[in-house]
N, C-alpha and C positions, 0 to 999 in steps of 0.2 A: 880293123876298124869296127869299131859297132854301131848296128846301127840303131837307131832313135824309136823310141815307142810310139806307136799310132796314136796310142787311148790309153791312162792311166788304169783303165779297168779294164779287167780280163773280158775275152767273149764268153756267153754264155756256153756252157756245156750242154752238148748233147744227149738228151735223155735216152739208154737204150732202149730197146724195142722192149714189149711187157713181154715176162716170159708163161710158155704153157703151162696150165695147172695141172698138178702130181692127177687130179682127177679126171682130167681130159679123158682116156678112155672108157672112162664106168660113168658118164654123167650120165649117159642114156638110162644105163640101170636105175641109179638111184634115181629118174624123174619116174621110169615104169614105176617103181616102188611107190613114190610119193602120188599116182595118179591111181594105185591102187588102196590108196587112205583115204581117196577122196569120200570113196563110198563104205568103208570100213567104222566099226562105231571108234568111239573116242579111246578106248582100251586097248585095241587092235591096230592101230597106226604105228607105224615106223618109227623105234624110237634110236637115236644116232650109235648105242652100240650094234642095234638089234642090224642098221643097215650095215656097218661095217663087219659083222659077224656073217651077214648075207653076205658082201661081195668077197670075203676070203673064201668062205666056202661055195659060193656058186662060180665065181667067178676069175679065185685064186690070186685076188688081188688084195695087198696089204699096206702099199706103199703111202698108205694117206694115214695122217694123226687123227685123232677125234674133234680137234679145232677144225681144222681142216674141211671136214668133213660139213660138221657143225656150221660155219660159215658160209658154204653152198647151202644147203638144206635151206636155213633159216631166209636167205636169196632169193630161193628157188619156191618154195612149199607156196608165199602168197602170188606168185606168177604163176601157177600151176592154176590155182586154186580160180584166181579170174580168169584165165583163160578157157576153165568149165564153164565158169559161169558167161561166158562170151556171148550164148545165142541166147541166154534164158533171163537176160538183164530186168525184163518188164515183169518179170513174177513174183522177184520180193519187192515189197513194200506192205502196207499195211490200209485199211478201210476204216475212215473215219465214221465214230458211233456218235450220234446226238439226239441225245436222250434229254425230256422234260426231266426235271426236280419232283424224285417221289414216284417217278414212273417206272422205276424199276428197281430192287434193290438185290444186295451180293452181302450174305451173313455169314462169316468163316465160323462163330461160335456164338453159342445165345443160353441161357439159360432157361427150362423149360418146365415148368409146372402140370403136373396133371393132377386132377380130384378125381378117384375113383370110387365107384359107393361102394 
């Protein structure tokens, strides 16, 4: 005998569990790496071969793609980044200037006459 359907519509499926990223054990590295940018000039920052060329050879690990890789960084780099700036929040910003008309001026180029006898 068969028997009779509950609900013309299926139950929902189960979503499995998310699985672990290929990066799970080098994330620590590459945040060291990324919190050693913080203070490094613009030229000398970490750029996503140069870390992946680090963690093979420091670290002998290869099993991540350059997306991969790429997609944490990009994650990761502005969470780094406020979290320096965490204790030091009240230091940028900027001072309002208000200046009279005439009271000051700023010449980037001028044209300049001299008579010499």
């Amino acid at each position: 005998m068969r028997k009779a359907l509950e609900s013309p519509v299926p139950p929902k499926r189960k979503s499995p569990p998310p699985r672990k990223s290929v990066l799970e054990p080098v994330k620590g590295f590459i945040d060291a790496m990324l919190r050693e940018d913080l203070d490094a000039p613009a030229k000398q920052k970490h750029t996503i071969p140069r870390i992946m060329e680090r963690l093979a050879a420091e670290h002998d690990f290869e099993l991540a793609r350059q997306t991969t890789v790429w997609e944490y960084v990009s994650k990761r780099r502005p969470q780094i980044r406020a979290e320096a700036l965490e204790g030091r929040r009240h230091l940028d910003g900027m001072v309002p200037q208000a200046k009279r008309p005439g009271e000051e001026a700023e010449v980037d180029f001028a044209d300049f006459w001299l008579d010499l006898a």
